[in-house]
Residue frames as a rotation matrix with the C-alpha (Angstrom) as fourth column:
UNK 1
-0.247 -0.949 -0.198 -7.86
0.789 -0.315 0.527 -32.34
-0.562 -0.026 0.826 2.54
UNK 2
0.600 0.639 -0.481 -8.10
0.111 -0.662 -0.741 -28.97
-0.793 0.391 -0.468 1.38
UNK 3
0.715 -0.032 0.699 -7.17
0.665 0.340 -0.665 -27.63
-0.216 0.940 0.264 -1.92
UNK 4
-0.607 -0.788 0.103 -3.67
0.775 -0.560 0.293 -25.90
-0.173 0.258 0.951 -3.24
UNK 5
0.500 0.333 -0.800 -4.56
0.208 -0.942 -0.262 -22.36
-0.841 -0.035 -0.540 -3.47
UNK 6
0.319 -0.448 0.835 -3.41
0.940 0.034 -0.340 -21.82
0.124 0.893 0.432 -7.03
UNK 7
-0.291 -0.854 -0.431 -1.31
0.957 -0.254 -0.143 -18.80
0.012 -0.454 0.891 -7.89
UNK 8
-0.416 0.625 0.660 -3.63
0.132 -0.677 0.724 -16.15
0.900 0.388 0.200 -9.14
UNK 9
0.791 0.612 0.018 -6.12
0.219 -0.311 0.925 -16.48
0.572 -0.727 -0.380 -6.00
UNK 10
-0.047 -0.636 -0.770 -2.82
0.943 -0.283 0.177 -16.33
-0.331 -0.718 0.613 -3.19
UNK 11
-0.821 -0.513 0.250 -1.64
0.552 -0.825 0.120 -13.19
0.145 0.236 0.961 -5.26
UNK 12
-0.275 0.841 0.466 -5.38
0.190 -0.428 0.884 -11.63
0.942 0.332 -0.042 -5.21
UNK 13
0.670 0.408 -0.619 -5.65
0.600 0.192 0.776 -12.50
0.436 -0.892 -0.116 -1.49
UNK 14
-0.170 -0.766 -0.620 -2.11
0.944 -0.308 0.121 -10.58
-0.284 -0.565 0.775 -0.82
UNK 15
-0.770 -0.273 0.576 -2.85
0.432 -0.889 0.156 -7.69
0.469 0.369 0.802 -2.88
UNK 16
0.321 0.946 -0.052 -6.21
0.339 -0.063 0.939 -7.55
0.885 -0.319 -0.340 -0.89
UNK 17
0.352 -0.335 -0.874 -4.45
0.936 0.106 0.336 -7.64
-0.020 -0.936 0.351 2.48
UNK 18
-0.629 -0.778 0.012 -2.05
0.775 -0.625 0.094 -4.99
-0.066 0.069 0.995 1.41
UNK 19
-0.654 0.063 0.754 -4.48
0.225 -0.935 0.274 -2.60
0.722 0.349 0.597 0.28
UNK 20
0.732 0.646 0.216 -6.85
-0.017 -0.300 0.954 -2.51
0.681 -0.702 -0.209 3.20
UNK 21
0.129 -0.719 -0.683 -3.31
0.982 -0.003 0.190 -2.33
-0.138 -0.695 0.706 5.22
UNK 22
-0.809 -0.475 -0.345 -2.40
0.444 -0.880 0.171 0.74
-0.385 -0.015 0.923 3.55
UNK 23
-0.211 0.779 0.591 -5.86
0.550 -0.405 0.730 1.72
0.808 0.479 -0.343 2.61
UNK 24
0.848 0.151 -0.508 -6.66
0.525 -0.366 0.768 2.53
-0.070 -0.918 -0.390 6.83
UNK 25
-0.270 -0.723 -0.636 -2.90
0.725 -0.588 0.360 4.21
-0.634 -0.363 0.682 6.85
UNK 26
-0.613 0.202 0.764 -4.02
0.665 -0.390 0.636 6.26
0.427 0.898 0.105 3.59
UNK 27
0.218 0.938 -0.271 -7.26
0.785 -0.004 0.620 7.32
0.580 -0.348 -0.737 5.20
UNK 28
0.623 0.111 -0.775 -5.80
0.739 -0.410 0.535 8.11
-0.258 -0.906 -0.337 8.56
UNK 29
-0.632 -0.764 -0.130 -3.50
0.711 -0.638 0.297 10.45
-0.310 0.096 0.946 6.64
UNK 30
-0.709 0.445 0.547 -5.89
0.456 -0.304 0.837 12.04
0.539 0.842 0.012 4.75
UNK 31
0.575 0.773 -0.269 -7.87
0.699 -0.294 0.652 12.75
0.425 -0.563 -0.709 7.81
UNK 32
-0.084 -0.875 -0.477 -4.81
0.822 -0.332 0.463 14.12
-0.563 -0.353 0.747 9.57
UNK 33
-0.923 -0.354 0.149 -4.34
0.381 -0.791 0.479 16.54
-0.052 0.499 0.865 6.29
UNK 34
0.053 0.760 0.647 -8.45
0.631 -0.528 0.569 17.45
0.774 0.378 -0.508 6.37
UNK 35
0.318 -0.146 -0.937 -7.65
0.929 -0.152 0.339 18.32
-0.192 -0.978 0.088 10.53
UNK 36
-0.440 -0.819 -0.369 -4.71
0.511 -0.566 0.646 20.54
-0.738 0.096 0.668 9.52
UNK 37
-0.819 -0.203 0.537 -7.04
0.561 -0.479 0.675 22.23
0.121 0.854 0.506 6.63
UNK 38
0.665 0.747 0.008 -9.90
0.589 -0.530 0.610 23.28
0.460 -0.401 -0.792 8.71
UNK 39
0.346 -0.544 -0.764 -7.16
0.914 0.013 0.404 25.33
-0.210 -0.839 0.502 10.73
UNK 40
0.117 -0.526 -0.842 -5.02
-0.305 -0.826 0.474 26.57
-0.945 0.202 -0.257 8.58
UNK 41
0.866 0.254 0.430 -5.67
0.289 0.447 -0.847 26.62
-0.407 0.858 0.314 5.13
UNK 42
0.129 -0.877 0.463 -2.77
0.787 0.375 0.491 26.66
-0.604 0.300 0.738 2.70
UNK 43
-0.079 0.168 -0.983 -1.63
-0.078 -0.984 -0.162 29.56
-0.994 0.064 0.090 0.83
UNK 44
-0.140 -0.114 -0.984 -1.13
-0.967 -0.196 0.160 28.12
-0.211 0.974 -0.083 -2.58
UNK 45
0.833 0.547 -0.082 -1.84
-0.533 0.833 0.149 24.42
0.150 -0.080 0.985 -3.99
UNK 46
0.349 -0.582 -0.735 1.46
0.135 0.807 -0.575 23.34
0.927 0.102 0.360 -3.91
UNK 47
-0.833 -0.311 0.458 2.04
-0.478 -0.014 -0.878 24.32
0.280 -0.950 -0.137 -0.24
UNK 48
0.292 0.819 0.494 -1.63
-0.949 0.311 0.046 22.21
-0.116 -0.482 0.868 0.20
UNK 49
0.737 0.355 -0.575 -0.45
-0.493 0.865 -0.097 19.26
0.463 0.355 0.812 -1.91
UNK 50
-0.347 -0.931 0.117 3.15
-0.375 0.023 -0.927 19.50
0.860 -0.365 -0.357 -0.07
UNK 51
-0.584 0.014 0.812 1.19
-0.798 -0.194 -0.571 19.53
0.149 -0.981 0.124 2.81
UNK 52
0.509 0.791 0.339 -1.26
-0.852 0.520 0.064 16.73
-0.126 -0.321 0.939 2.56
UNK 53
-0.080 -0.840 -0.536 1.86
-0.469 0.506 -0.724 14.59
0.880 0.193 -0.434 0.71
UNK 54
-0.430 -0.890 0.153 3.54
-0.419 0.046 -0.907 14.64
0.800 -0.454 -0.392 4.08
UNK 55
-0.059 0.820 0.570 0.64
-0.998 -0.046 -0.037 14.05
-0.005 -0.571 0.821 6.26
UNK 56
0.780 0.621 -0.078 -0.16
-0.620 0.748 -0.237 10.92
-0.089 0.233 0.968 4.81
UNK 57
0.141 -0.863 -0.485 3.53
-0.260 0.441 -0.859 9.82
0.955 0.248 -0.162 4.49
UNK 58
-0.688 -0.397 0.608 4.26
-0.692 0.107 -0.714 10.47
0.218 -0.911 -0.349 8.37
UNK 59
0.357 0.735 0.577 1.08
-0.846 0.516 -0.134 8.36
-0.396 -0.440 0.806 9.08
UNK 60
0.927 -0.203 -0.315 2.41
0.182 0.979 -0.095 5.24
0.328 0.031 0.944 7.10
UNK 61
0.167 -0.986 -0.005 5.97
-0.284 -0.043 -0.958 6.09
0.944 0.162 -0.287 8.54
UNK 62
-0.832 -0.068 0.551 4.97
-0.517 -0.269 -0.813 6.90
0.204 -0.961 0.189 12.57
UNK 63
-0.035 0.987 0.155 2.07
-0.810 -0.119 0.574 5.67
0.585 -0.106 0.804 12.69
UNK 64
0.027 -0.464 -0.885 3.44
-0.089 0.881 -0.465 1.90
0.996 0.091 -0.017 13.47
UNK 65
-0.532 -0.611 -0.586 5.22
0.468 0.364 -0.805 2.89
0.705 -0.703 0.093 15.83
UNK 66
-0.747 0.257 0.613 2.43
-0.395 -0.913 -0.098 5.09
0.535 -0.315 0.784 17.58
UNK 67
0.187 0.792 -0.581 0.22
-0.641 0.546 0.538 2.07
0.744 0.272 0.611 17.44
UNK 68
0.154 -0.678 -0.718 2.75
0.186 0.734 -0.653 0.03
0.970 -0.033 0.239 19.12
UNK 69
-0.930 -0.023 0.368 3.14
-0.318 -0.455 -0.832 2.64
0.186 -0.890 0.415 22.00
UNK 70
-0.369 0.740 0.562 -0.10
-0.928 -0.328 -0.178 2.86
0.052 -0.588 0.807 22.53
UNK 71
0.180 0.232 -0.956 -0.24
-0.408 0.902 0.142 -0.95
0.895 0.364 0.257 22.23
UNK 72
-0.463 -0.485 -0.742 1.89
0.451 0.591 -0.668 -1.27
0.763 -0.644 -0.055 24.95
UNK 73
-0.851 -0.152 0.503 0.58
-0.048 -0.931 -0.363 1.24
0.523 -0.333 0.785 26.89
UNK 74
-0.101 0.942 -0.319 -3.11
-0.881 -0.234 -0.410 0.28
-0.461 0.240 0.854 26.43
UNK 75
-0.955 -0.080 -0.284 -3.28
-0.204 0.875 0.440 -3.49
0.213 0.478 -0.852 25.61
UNK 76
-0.239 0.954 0.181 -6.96
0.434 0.272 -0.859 -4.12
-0.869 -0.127 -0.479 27.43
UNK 77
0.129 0.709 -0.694 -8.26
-0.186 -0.670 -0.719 -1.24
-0.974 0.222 0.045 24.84
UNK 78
-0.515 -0.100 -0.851 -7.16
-0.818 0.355 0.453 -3.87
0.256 0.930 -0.265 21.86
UNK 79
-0.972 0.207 0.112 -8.17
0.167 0.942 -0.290 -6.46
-0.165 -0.263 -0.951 23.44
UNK 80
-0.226 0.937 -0.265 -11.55
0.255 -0.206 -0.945 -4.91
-0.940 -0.281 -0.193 23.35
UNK 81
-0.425 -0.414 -0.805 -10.93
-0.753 -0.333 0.568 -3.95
-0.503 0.847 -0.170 19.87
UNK 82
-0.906 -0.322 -0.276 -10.59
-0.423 0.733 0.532 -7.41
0.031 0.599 -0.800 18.65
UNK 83
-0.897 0.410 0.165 -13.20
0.297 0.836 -0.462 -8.32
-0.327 -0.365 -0.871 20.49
UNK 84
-0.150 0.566 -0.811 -15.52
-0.361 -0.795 -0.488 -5.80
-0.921 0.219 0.323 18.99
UNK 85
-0.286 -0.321 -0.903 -14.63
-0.958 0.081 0.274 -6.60
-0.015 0.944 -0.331 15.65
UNK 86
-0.918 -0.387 0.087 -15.81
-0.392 0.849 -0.354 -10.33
0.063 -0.359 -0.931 16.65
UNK 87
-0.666 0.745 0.041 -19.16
0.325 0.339 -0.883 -9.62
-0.671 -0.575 -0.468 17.74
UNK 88
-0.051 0.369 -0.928 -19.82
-0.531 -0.797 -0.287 -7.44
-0.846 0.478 0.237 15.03
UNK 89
0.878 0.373 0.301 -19.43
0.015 0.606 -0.795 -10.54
-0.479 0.703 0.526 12.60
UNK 90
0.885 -0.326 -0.333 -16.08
-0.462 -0.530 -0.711 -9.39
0.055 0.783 -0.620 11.35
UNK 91
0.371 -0.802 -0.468 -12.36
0.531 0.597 -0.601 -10.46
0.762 -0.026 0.647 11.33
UNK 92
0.358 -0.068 -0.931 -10.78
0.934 0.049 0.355 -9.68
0.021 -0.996 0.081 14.83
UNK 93
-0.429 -0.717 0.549 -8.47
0.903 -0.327 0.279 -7.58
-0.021 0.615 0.788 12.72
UNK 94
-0.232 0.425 0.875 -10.84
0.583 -0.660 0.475 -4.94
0.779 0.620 -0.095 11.63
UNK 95
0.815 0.423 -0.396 -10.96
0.455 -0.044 0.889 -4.21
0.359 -0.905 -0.228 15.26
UNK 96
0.450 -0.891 0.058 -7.85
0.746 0.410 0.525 -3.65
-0.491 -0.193 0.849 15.32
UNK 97
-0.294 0.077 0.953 -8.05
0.724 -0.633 0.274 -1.40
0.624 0.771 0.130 12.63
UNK 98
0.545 0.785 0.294 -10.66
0.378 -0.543 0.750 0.75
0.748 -0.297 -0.593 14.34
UNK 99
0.688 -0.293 -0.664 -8.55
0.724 0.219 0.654 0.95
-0.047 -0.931 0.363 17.18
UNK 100
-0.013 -0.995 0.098 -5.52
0.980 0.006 0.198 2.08
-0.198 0.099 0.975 15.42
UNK 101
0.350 0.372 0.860 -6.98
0.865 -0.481 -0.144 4.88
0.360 0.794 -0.490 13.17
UNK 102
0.958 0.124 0.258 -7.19
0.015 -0.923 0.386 7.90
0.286 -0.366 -0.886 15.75
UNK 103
0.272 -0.953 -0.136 -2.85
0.390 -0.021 0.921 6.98
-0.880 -0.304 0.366 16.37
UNK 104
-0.312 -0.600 0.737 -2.21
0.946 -0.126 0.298 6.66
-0.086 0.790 0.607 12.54
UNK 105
0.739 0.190 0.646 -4.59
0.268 -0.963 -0.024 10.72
0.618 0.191 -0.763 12.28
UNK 106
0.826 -0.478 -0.299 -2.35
0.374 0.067 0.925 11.17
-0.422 -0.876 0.234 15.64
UNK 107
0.287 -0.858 0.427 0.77
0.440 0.514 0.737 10.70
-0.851 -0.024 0.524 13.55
UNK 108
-0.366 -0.634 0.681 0.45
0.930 -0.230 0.286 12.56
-0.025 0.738 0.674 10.91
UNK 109
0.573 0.597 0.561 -0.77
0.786 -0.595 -0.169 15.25
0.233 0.538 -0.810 11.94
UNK 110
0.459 -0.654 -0.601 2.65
0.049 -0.657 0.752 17.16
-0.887 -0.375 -0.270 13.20
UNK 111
-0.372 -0.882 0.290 4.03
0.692 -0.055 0.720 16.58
-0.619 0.469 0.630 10.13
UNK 112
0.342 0.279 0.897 1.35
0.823 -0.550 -0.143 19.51
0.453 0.787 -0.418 8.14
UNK 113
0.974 -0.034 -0.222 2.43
0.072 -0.890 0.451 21.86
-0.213 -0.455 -0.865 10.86
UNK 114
-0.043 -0.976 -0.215 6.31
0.093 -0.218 0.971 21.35
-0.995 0.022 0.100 10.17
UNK 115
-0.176 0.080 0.981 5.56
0.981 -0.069 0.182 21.35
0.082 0.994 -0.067 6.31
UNK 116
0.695 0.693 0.192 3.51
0.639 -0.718 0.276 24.43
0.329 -0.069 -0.942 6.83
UNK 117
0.728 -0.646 -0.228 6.48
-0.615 -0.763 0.200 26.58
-0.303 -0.005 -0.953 8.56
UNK 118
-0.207 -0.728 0.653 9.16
0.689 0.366 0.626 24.78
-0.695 0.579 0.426 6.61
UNK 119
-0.088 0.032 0.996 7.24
0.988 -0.127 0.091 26.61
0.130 0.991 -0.020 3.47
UNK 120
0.932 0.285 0.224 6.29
0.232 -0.943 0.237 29.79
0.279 -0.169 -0.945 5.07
UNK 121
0.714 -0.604 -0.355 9.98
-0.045 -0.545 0.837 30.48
-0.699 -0.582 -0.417 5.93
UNK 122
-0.463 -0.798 0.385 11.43
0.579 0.056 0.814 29.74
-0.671 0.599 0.436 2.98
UNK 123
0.197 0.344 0.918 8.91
0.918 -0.393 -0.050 32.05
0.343 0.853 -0.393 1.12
UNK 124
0.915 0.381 -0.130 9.81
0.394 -0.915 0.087 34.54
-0.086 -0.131 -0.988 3.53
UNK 125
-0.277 -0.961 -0.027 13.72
-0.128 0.009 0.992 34.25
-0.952 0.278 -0.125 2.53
UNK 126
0.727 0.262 0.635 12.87
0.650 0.038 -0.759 34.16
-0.223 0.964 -0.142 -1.31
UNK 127
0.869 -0.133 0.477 15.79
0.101 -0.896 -0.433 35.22
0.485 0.424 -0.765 -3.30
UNK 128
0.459 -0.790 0.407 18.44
-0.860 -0.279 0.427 34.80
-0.224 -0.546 -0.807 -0.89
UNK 129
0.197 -0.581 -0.790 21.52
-0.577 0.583 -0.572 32.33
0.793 0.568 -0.221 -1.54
UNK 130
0.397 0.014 -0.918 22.31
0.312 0.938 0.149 29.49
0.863 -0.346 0.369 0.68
UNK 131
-0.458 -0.853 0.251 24.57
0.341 -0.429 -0.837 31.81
0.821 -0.298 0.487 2.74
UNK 132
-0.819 0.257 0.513 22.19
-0.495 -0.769 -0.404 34.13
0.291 -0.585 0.757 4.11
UNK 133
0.639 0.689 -0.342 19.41
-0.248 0.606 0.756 31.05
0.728 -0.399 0.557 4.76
UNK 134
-0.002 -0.539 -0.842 22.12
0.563 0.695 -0.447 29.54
0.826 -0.475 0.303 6.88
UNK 135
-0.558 -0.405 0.724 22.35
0.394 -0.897 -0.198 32.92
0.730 0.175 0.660 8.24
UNK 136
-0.248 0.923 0.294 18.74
-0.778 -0.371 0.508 33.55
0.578 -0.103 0.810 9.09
UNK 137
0.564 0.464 -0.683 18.66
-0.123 0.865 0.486 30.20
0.816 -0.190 0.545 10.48
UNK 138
-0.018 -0.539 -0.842 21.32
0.881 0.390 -0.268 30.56
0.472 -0.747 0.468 13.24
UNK 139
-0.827 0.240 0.508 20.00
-0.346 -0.930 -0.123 34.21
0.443 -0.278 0.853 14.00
UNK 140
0.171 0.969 -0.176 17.05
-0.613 0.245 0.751 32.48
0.771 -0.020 0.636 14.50
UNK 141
0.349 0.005 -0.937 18.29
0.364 0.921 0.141 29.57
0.864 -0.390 0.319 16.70
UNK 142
-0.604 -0.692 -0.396 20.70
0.683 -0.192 -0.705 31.61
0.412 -0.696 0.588 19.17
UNK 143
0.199 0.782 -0.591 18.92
0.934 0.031 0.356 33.27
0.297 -0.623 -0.724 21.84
């Protein structure tokens, strides 16, 4: 019979789990926001750190569900995954992982381009009151 798992190791195992969960979503954001800085570099740091922020948010936000598509979509190319991650000595999982990555970069990278003109149109309205953004924004929209 094996042995209770006392409370110290469970918690040590969960906080493990978690952080290589949201370490790979972390990552794939962070790639996502290096993508989006070879492009187009930012004009100031807070329109970089805005911009990598958001990156890395949409990737743990979308990313799921990007995974998921392409889960359904593409089930052999996990399956191979897992199995990879098998032969390689490892937990099926980490296969799995490997798989996912290039959805979760996928996923976050639309969100530096909508940061990016989100900020570049409000610096080019600087100065104007809520009115005349609204303004500018339905001049803009109507054809």
């Amino acid at each position: 019979m094996s042995e209770p798992i006392s409370g110290s190791a469970a918690a040590g195992a969960a906080g493990t789990a978690i952080a290589k969960y949201f370490g790979v979503q972390l990552g794939a954001g962070a790639i996502a926001a290096a993508l989006g800085f070879m492009v187009l570099w930012p004009k100031t740091k807070r329109e970089g750190f805005a911009r990598l922020a958001s990156s890395i948010m949409a990737s743990i936000v979308f990313g799921p569900a990007v995974v998921a598509f392409a889960h359904a979509r593409m089930p052999d190319m996990f399956n191979s995954a897992r199995a990879m991650g098998a032969s390689l000595g490892m937990a099926p999982e980490f296969g799995m992982l490997y798989a996912s990555a290039p959805f979760l970069v996928i996923a976050g990278l639309p969100a530096w381009w909508v940061i990016g003109a989100v900020v570049r149109w409000f610096e080019k309205r600087r100065g104007k009151d809520i009115a005349e953004l609204m303004a500018d924004a339905k001049k803009g929209l109507t054809p």
